[in-house]
N, CA, C and O atoms as a MOPAC input file, in Angstrom:
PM7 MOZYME 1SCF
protein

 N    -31.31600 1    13.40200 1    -4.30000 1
 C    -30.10100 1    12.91900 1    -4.92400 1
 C    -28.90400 1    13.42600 1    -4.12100 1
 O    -28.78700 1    14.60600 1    -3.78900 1
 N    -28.19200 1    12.65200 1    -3.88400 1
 C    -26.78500 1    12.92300 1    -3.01900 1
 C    -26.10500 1    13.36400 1    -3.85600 1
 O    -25.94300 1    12.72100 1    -4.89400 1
 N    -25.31300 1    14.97100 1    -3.60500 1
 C    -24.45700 1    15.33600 1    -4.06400 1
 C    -22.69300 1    14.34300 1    -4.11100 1
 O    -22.32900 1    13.24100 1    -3.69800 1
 N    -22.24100 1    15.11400 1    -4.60600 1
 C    -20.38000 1    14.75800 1    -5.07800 1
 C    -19.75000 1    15.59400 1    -4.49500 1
 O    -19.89300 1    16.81300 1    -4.58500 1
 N    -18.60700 1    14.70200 1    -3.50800 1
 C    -18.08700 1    15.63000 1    -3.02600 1
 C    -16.91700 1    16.22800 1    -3.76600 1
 O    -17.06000 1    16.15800 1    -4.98700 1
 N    -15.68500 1    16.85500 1    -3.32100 1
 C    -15.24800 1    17.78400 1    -3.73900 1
 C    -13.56500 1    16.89600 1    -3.72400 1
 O    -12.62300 1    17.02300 1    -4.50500 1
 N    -13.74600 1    15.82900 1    -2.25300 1
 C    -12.69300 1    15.46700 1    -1.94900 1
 C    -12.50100 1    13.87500 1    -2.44400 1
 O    -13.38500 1    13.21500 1    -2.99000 1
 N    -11.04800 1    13.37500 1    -2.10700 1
 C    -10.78400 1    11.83600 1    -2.92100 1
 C    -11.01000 1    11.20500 1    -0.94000 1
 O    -10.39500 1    11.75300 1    -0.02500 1
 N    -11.80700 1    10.24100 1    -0.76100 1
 C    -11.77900 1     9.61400 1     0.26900 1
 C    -10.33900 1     8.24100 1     0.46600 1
 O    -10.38000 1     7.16300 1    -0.12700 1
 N     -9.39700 1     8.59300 1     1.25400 1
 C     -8.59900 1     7.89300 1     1.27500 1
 C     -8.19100 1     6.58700 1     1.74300 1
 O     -7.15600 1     5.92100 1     1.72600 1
 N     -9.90300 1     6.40200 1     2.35700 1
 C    -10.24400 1     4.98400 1     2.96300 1
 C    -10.64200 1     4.01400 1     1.84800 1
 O    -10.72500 1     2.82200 1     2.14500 1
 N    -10.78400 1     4.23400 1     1.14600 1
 C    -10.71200 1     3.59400 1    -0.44600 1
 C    -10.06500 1     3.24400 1    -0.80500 1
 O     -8.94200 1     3.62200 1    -0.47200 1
 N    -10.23900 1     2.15200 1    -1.85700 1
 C     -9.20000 1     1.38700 1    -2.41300 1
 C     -9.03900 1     2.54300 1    -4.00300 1
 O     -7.92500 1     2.53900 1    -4.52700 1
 N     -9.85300 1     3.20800 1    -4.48500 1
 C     -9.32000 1     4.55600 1    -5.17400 1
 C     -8.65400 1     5.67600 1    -4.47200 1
 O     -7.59100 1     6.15900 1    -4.86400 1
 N     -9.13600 1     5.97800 1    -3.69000 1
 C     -9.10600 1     7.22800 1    -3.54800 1
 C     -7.18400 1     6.78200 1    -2.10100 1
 O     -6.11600 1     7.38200 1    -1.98100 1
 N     -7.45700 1     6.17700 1    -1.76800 1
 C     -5.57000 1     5.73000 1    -1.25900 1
 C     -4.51800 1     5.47100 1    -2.47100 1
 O     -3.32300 1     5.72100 1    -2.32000 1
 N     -5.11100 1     4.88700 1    -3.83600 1
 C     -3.97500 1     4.49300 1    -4.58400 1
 C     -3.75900 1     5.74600 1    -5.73400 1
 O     -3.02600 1     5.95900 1    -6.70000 1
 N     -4.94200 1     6.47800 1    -4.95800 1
 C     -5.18600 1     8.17200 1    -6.14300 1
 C     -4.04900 1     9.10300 1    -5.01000 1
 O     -3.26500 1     9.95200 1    -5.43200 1
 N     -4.14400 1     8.83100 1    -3.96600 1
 C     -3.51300 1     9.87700 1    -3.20600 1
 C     -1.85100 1     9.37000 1    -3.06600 1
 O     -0.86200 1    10.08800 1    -3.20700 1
 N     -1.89200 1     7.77000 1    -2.71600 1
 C     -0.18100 1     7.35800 1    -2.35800 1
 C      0.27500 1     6.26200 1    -3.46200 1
 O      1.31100 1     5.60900 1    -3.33100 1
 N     -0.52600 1     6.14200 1    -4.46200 1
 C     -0.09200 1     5.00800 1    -5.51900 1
 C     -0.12600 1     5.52000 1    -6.63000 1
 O     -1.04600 1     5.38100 1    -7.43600 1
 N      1.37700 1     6.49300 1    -6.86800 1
 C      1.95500 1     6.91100 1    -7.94100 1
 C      3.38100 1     7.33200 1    -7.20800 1
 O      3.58100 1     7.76900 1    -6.07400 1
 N      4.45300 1     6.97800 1    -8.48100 1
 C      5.86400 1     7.22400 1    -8.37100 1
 C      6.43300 1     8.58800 1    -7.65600 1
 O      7.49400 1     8.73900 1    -7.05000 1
 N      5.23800 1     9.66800 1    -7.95800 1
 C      5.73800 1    11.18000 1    -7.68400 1
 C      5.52700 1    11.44900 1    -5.91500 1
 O      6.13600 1    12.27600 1    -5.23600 1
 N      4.26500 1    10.27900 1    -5.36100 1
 C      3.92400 1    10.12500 1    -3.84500 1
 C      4.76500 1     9.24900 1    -2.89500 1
 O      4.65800 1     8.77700 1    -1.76300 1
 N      5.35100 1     9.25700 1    -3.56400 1
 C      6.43900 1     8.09500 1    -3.21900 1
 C      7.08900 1     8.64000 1    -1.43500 1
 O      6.55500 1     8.06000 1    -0.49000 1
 N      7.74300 1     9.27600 1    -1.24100 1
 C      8.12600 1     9.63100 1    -0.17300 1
 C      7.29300 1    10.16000 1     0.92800 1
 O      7.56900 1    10.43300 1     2.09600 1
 N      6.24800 1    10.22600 1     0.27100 1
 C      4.69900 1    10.84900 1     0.99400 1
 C      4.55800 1     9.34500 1     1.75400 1
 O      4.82200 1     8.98300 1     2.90100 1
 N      4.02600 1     8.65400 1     0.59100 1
 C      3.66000 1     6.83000 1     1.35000 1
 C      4.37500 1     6.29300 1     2.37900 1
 O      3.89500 1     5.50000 1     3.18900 1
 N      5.74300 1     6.77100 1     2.38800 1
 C      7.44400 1     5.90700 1     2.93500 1
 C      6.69200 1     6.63700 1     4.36700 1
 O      6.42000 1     5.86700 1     5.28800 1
 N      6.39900 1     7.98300 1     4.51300 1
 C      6.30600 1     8.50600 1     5.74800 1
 C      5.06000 1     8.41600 1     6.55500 1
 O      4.77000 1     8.47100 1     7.75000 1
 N      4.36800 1     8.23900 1     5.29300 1
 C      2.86600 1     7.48000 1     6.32900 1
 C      2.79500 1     6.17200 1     6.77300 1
 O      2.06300 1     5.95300 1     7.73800 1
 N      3.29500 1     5.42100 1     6.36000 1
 C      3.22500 1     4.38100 1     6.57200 1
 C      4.57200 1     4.07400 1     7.95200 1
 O      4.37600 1     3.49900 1     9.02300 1
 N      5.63200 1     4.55800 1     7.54700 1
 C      6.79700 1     5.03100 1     8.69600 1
 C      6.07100 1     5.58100 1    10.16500 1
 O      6.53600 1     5.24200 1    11.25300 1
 N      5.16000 1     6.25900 1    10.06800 1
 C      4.17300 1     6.60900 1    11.33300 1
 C      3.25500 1     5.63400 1    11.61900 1
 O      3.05400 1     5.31600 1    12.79100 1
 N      2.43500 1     4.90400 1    10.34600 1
 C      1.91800 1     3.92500 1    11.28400 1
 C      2.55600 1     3.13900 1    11.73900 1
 O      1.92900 1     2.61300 1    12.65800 1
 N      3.87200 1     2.56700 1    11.57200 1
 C      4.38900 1     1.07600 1    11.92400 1
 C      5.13000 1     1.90100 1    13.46600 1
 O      5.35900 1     1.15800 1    14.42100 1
 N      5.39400 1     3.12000 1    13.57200 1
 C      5.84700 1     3.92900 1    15.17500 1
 C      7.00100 1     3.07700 1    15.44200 1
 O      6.95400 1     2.61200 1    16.58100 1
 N      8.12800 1     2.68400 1    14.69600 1
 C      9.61800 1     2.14200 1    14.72600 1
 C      9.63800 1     0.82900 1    14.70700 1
 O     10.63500 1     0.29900 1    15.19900 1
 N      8.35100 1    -0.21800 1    14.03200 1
 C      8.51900 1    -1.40300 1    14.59300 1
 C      9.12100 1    -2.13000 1    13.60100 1
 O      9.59600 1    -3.26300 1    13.67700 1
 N      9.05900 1    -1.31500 1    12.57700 1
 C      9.58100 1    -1.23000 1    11.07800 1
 C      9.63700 1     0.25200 1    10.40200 1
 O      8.85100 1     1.19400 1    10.50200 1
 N     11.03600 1     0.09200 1     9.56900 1
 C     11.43500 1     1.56700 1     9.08600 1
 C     11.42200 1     1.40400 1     7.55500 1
 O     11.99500 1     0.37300 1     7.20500 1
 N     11.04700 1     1.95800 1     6.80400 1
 C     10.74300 1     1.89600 1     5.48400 1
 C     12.00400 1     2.72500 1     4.88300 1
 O     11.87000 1     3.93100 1     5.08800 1
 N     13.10600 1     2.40600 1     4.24300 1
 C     13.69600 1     3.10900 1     3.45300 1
 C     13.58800 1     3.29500 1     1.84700 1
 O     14.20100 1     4.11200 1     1.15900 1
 N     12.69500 1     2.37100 1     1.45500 1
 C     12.52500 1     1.87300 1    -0.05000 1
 C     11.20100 1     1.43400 1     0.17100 1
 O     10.70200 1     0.91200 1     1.16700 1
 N     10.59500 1     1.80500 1    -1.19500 1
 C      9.47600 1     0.44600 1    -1.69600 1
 C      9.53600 1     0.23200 1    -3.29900 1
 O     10.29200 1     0.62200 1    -4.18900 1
 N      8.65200 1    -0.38400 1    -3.25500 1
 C      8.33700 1    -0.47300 1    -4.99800 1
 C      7.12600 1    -1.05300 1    -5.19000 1
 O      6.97200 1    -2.21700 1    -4.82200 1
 N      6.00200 1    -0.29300 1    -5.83700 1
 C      4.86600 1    -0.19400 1    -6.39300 1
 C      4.29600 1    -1.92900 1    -7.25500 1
 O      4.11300 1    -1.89900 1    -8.47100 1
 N      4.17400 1    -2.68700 1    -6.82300 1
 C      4.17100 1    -3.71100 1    -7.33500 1
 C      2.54400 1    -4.29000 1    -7.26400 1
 O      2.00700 1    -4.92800 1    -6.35800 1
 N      1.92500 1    -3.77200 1    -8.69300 1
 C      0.49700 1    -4.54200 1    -8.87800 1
 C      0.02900 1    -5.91800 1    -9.42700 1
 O     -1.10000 1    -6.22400 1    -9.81000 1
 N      0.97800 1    -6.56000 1    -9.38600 1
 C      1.18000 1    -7.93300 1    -9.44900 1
 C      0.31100 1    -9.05000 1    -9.02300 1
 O      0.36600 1    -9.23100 1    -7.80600 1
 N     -0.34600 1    -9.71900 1    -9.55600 1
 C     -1.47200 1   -11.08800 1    -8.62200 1
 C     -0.41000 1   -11.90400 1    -8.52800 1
 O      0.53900 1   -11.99600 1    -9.30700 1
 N     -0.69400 1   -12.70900 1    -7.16900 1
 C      0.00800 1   -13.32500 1    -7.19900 1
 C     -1.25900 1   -14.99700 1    -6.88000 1
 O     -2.21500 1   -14.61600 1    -6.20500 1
 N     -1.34300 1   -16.21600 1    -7.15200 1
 C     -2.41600 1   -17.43600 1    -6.73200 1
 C     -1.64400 1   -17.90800 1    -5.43100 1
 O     -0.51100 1   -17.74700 1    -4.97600 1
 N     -2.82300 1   -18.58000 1    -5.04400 1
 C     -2.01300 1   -19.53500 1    -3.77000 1
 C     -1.34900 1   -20.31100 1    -3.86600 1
 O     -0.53500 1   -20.18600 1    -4.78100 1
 N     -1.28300 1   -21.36200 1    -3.15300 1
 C     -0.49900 1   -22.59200 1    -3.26600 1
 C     -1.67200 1   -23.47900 1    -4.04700 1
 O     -1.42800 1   -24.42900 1    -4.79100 1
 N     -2.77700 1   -23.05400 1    -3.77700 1
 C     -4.12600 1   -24.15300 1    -4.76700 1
 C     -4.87800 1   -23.35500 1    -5.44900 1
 O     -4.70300 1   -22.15000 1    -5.63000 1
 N     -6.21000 1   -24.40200 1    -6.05400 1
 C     -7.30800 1   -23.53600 1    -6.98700 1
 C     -8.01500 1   -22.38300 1    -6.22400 1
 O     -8.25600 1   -21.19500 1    -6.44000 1
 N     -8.33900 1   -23.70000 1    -4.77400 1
 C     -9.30300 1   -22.74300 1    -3.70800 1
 C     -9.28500 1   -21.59700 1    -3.20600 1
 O    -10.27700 1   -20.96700 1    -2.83900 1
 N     -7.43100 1   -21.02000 1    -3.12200 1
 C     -7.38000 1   -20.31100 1    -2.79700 1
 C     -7.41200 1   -19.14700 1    -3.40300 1
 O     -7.03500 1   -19.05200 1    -4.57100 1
 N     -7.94700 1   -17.89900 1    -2.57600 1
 C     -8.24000 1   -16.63700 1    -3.00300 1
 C     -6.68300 1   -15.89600 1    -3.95600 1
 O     -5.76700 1   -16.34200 1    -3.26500 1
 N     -6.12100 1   -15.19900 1    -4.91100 1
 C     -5.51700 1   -13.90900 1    -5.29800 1
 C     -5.48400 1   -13.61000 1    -3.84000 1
 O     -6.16900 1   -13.78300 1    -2.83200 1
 N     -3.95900 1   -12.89000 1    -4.34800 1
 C     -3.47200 1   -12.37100 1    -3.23800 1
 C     -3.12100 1   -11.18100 1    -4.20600 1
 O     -2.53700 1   -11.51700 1    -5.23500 1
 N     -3.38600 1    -9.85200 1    -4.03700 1
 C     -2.29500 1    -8.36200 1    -4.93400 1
 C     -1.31900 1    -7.65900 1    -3.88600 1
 O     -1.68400 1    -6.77500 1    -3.11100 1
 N     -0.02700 1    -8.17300 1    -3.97000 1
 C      0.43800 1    -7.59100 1    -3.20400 1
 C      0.96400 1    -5.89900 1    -3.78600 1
 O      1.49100 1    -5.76500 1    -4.89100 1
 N      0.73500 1    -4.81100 1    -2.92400 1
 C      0.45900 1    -3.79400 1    -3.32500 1
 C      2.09600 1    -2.89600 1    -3.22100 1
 O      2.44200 1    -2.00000 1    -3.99100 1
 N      2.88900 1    -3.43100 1    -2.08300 1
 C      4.01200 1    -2.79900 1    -2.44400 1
 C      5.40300 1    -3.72000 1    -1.70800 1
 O      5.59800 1    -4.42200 1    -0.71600 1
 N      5.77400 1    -3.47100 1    -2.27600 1
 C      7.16100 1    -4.32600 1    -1.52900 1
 C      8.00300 1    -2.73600 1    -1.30100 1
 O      8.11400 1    -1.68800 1    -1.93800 1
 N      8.74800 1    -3.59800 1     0.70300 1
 C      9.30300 1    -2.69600 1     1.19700 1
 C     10.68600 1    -3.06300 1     1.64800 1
 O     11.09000 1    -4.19600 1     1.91000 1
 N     11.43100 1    -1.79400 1     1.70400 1
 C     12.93400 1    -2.24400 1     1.83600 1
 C     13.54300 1    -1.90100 1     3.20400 1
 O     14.20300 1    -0.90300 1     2.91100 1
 N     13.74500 1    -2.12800 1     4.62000 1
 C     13.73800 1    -1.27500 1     5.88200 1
 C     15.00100 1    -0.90800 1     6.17300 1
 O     15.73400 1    -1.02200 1     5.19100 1
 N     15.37000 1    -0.63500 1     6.83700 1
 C     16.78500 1     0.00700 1     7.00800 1
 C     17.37400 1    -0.52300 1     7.27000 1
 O     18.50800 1    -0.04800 1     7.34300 1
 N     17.19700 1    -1.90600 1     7.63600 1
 C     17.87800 1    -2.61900 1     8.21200 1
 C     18.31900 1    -4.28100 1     7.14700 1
 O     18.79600 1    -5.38600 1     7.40600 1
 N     17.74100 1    -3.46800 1     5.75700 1
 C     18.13700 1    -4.75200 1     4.38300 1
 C     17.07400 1    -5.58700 1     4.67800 1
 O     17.01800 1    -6.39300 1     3.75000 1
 N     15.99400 1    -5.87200 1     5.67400 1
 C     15.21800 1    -6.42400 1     5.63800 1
 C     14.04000 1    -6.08300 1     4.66600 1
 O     13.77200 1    -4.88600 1     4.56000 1
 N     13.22700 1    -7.06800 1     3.87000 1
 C     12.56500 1    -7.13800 1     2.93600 1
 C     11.15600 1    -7.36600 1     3.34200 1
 O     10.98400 1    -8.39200 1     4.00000 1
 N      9.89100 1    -6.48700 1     3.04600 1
 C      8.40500 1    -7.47200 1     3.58500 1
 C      7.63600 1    -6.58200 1     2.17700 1
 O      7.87300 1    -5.68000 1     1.37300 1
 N      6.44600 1    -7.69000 1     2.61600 1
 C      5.18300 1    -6.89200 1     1.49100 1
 C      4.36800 1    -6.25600 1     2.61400 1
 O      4.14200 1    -6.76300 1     3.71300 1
 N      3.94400 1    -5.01100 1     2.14700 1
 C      2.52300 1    -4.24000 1     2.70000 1
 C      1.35500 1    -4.49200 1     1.72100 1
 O      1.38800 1    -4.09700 1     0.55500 1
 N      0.55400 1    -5.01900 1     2.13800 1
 C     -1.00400 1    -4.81500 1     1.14900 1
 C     -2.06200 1    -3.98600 1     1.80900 1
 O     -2.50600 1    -4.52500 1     2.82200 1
 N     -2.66100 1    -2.66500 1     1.47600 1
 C     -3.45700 1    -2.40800 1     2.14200 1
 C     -5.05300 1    -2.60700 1     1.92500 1
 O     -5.64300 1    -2.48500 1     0.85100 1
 N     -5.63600 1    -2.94800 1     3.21300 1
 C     -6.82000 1    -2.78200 1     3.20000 1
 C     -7.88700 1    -2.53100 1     4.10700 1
 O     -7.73000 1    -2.46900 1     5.32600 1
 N     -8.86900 1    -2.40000 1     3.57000 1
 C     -9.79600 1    -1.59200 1     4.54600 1
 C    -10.86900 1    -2.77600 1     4.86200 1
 O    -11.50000 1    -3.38700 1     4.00000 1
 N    -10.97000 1    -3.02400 1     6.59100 1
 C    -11.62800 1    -3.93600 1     7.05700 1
 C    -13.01900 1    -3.35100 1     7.47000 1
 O    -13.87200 1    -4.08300 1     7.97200 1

């Protein structure tokens, strides 16, 4: 039997929204995510948004967009993360 580990795996769709998807991680997320994008985009704002959103048809898949971001520059985008 495989033990339990000790730690939250952050490659997860729990264990990322356990570590950066709450109000109090908030400036934690702004700066990780600020390092991955390396200036191509600057995050000054987001907002936590668990929202479905449908496609334009039946066929198409839900979309959850996971946060809307605000950049320094008044420009507006969604981040959704996921693990490929």
């Amino acid at each position: 039997m495989a033990s339990m580990g000790r730690f939250i795996d952050p490659l997860t769709d729990f264990g990322f929204k356990r570590i950066f998807g709450s109000e109090p991680n908030k400036e934690l997320l702004i700066a990780f995510l600020n390092e991955l994008f390396k200036g191509r985009k600057v995050i000054k704002d987001l907002v936590y948004n668990p929202q479905e959103n449908s496609g334009p048809a039946k066929h198409y898949r839900k979309t959850i967009f996971d946060l809307s971001c605000t950049g320094t520059n008044g420009e507006t985008f969604i981040v959704e993360m996921q693990k490929a």
